[in-house]
C-alpha positions as CSV (number, residue, x, y, z in Angstrom):
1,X,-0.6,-41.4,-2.3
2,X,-1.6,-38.5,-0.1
3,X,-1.7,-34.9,-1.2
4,X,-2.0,-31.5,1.1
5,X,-3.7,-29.9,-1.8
6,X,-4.1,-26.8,0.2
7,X,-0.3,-26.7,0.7
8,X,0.5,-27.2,-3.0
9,X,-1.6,-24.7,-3.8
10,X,-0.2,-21.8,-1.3
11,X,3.1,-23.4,-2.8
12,X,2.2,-22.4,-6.2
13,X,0.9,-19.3,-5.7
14,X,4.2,-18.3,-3.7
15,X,6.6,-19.5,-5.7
16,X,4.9,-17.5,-9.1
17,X,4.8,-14.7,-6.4
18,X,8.1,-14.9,-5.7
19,X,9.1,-14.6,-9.5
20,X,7.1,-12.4,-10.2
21,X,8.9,-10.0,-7.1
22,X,12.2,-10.8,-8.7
23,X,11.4,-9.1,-12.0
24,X,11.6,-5.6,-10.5
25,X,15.3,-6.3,-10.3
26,X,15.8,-6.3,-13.9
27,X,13.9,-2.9,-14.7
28,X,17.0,-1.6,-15.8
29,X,18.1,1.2,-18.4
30,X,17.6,-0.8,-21.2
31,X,14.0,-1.2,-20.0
32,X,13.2,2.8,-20.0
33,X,15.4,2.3,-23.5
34,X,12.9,0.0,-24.6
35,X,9.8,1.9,-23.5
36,X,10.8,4.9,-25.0
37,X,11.6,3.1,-28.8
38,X,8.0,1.9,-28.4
39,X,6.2,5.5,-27.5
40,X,8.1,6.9,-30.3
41,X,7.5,4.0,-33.2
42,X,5.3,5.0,-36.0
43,X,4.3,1.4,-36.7
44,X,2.4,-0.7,-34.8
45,X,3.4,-3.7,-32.3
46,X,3.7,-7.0,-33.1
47,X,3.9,-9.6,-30.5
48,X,4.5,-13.1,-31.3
49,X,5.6,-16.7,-29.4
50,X,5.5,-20.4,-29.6
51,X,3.6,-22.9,-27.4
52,X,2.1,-21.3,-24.0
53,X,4.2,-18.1,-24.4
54,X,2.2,-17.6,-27.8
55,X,-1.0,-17.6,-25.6
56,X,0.7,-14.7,-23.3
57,X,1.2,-13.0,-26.6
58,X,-2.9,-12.9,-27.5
59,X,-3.1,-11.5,-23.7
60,X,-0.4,-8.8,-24.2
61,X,-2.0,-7.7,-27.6
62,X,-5.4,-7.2,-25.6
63,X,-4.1,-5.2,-23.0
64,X,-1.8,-3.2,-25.8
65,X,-4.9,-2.3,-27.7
66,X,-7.6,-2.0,-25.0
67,X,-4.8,1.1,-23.6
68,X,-3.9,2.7,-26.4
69,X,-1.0,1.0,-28.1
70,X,-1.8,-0.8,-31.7
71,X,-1.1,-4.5,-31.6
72,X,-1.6,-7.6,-33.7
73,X,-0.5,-11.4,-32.6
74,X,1.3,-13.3,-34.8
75,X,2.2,-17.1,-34.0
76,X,5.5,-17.5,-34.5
77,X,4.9,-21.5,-36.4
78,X,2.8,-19.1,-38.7
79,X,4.8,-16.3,-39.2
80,X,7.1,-18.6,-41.2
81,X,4.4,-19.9,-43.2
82,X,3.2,-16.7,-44.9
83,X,1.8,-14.8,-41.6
84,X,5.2,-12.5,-42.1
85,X,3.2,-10.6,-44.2
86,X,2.0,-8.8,-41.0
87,X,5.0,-7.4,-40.5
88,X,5.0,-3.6,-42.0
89,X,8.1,-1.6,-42.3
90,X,7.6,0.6,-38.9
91,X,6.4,-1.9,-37.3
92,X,8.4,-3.6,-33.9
93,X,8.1,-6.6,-33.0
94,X,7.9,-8.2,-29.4
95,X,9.1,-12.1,-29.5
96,X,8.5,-14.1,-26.2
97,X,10.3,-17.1,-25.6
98,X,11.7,-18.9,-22.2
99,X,14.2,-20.9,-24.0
100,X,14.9,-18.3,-26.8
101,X,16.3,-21.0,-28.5
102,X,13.3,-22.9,-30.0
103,X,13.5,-24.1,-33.8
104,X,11.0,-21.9,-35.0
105,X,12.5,-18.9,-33.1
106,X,15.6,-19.4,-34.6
107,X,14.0,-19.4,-38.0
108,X,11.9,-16.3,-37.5
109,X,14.3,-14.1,-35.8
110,X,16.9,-14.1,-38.9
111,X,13.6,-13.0,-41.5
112,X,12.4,-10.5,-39.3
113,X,16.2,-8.6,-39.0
114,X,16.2,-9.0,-42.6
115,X,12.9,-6.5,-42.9
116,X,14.9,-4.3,-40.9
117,X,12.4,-4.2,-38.1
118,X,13.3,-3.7,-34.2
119,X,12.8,-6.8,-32.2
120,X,12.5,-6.7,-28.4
121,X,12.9,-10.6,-26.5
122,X,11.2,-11.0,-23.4
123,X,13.1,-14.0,-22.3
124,X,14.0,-16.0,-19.3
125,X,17.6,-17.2,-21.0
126,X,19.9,-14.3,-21.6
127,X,22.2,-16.2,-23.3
128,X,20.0,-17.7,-26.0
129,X,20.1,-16.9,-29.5
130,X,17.2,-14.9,-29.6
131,X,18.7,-12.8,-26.6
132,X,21.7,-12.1,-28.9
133,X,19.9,-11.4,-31.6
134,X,16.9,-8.5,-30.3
135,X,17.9,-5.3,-30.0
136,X,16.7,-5.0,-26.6
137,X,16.6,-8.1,-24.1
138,X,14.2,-7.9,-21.3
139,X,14.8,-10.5,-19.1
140,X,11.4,-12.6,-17.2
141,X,13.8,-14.9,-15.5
142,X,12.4,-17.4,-13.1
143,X,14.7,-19.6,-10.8
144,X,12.2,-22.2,-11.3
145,X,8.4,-23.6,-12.3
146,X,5.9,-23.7,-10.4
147,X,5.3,-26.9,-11.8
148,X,6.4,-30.0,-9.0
149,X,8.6,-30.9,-12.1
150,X,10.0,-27.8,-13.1
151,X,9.0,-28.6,-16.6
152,X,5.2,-27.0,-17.1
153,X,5.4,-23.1,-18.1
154,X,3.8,-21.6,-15.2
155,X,6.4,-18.9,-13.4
156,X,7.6,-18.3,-16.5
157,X,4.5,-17.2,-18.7
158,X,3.5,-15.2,-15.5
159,X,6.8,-13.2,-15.8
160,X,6.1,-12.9,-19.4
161,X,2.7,-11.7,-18.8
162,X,3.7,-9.4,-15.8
163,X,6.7,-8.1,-18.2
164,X,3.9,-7.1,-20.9
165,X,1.9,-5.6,-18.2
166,X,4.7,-3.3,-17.6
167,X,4.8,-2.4,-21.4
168,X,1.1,-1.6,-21.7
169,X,1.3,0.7,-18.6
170,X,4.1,2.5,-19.0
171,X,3.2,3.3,-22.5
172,X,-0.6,4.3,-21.4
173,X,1.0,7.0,-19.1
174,X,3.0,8.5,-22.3
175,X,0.7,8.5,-24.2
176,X,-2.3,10.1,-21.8
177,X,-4.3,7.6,-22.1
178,X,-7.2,8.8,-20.2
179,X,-10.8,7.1,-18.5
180,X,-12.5,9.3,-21.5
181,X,-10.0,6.8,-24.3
182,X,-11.1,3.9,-22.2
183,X,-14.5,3.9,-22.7
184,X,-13.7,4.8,-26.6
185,X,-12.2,1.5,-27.1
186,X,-14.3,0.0,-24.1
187,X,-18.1,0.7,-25.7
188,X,-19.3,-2.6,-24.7
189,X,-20.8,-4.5,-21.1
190,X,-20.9,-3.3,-18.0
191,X,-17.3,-1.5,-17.7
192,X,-18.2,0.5,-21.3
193,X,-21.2,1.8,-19.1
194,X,-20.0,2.8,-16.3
195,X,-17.3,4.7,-18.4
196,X,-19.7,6.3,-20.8
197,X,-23.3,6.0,-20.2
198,X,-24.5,9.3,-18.5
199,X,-27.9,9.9,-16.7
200,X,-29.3,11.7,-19.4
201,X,-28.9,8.2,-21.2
202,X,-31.4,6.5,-18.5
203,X,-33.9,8.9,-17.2
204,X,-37.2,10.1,-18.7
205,X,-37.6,13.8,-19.4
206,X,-40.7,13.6,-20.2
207,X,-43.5,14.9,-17.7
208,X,-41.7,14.2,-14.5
209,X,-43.5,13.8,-11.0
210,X,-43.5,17.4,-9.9
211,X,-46.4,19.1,-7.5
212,X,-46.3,23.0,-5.8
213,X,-45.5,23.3,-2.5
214,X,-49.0,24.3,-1.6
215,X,-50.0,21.1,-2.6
216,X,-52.3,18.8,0.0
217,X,-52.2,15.0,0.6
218,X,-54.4,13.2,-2.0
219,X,-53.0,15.0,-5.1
220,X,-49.8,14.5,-3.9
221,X,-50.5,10.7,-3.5
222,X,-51.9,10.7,-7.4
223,X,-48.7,12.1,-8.7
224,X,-46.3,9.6,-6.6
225,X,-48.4,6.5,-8.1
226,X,-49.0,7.2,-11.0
227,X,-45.5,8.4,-12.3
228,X,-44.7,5.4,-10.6
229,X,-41.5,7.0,-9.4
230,X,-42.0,6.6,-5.6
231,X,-41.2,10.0,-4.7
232,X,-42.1,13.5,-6.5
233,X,-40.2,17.0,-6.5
234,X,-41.5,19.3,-4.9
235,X,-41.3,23.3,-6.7
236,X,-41.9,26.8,-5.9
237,X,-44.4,28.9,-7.5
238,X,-41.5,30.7,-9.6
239,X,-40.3,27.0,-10.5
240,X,-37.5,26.8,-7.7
241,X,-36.5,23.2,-6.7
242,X,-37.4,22.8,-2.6
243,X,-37.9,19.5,-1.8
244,X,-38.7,15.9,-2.3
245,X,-41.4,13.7,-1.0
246,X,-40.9,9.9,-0.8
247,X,-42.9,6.6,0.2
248,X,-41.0,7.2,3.5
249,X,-42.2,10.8,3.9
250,X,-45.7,10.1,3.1
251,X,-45.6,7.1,6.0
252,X,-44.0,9.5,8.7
253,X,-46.4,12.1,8.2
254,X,-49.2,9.4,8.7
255,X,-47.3,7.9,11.9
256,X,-47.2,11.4,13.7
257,X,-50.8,13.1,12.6
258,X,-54.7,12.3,12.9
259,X,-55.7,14.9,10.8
260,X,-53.8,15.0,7.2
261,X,-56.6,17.2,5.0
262,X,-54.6,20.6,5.7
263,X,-51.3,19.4,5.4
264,X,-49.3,20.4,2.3
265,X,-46.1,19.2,0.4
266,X,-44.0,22.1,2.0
267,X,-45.1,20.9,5.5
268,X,-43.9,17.2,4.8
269,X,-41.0,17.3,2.0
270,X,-37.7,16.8,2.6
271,X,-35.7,20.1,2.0
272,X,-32.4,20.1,0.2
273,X,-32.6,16.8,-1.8
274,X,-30.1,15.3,-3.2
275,X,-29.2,15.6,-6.8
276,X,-27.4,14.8,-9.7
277,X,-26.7,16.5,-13.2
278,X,-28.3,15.1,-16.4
279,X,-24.6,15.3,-17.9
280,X,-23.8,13.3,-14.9
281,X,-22.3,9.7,-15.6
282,X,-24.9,7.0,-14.3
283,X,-22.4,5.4,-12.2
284,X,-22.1,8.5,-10.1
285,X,-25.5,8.8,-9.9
286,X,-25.8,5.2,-8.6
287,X,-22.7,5.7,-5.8
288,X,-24.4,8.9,-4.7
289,X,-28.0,6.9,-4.1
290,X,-25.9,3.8,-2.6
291,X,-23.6,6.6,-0.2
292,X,-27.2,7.9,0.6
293,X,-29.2,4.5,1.3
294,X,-31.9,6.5,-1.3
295,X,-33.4,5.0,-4.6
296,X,-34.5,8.1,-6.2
297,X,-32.4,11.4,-7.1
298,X,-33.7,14.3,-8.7
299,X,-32.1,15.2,-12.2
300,X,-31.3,19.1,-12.2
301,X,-29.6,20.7,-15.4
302,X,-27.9,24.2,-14.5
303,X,-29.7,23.5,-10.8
304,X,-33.5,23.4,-12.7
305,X,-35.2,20.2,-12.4
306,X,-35.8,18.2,-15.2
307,X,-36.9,14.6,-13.9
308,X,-36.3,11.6,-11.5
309,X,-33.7,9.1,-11.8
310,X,-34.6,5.4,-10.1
311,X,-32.1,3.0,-8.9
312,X,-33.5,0.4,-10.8
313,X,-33.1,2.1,-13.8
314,X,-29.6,1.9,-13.5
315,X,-29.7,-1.4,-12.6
316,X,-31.7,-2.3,-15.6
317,X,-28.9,-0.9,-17.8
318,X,-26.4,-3.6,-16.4
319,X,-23.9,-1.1,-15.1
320,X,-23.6,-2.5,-11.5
């Protein structure tokens, strides 16, 4: 048996596309109903599900928490097993199902109505008992799996996923959720960094290359090597930041002249350097050397210079 397993793929990937393109039909009033019961609960949000939709339910709880909504899972065969116990009085609870009619839905459903708790069903059957049953119904109905056999979840724990997506998002715009919140909840790896880890994380303060602008060649060369920095600042005699002087200076001024005894940092610097804030976060710092095809930037707090920031000490942080 021959298969174009390109073709299947590109099938696959249209066909979840395709129900996926469909749900935006059924953002309806009982959608923005549904968002704003959420916004306004005092509890938290409790998502649960059998099978694959209980694995879409672990995702939707990650992207709940990781934005700013409070979210626990709970496995529906569970729930009915002693994991109800989850379930506090102001708490909602999300229940994903395709069928909405599966046997431990049908057992759960009835013992959460009983706490009194709101349940909201994303489902792909409107007409199933736990459609009837939720308070709000949001439909993730496909017209069929991507599956060859229309039998493995595939469109319709994308929907689901896509669906909870929605939730997270629209909630994180109530609520304000900011980049600053992010990185709250976000310490760790490289996305933590780049969200919270400034330049006066990285960079050393302490005795930074620095010579006057009077300066001649060979002292020059001394403070470049050994601050190890590749480059030094370059400062007036009342302390005023003029210049820089890198590797690529120093080889320039050697290309164009015999004589280099009487030649001074002001006559070879490069004026108007670029910069960055100590309160800066590294990340900038890091798109303003790679903007700038440079691998040093001067650190200035209030416009004084403080020290010298290296690419690859941003790189040695694992932010990029």
């Amino acid at each position: 048996m021959t298969i174009d397993i390109k073709q299947l793929a590109i099938q696959t990937i249209k066909t979840e596309a395709a129900a996926i393109e469909r749900l935006a039909s059924f953002v309806d009033d009982d959608f923005e109903k549904c968002i704003s019961m959420l916004f306004n609960t005092k509890g938290r949000v409790i998502v649960t599900g059998i099978g694959k939709s209980a694995i879409i339910a672990n995702k939707i709880v990650a992207t709940f928490n990781s934005t700013g909504t409070p979210a626990i899972f709970m496995h529906a065969a569970d729930a009915i097993h002693g994991d109800l116990g989850i379930i506090q009085p102001d708490d909602v609870v999300i229940c994903l199902s395709k069928s909405g009619s599966t046997p431990e839905i049908k057992v759960l459903v009835p013992l959460i109505k009983s706490l009194g708790n709101k349940i909201v069903a994303i489902v792909s059957s409107t007409d199933s008992y736990l459609a009837q049953k939720a308070d709000y119904v949001l439909k993730a109905t496909v017209e069929m799996e991507a599956c060859p056999n229309n039998l493995a979840p595939t469109s319709s724990t994308t929907a689901q996923l896509v669906i909870g997506d929605s939730l997270a998002i629209c909630l994180l715009k109530l609520k304000g959720f900011t980049p600053a919140d992010f990185a709250r909840v976000h310490p760790g790896g490289a996305l933590g960094k780049k969200l919270y880890m400034r330049v006066d994380d990285i960079f050393n303060p302490e005795n930074p290359p620095v010579v006057s602008e009077d300066e001649r060649i060979r002292p020059i060369i001394v403070e470049m090597t050994s601050k190890r920095m590749g480059a030094t600042a370059v400062l007036s005699k009342e302390g005023r930041l003029l210049g820089v002087i890198t590797d690529g200076d120093l080889r320039r001024m050697l290309q164009r002249s015999d004589s280099v005894d009487m030649v001074t940092a002001r006559d070879i610097m490069t004026a108007n350097p670029k910069t960055v804030e100590r309160d800066e976060l590294a990340i900038r710092a890091f798109n303003k050397m790679e903007q700038n095809k440079i691998t040093q930037l001067l650190v200035t707090e209030a416009g004084r210079y403080v020290g010298m920031i290296h690419l690859h000490d941003i790189l040695k942080e694992g932010i990029v």
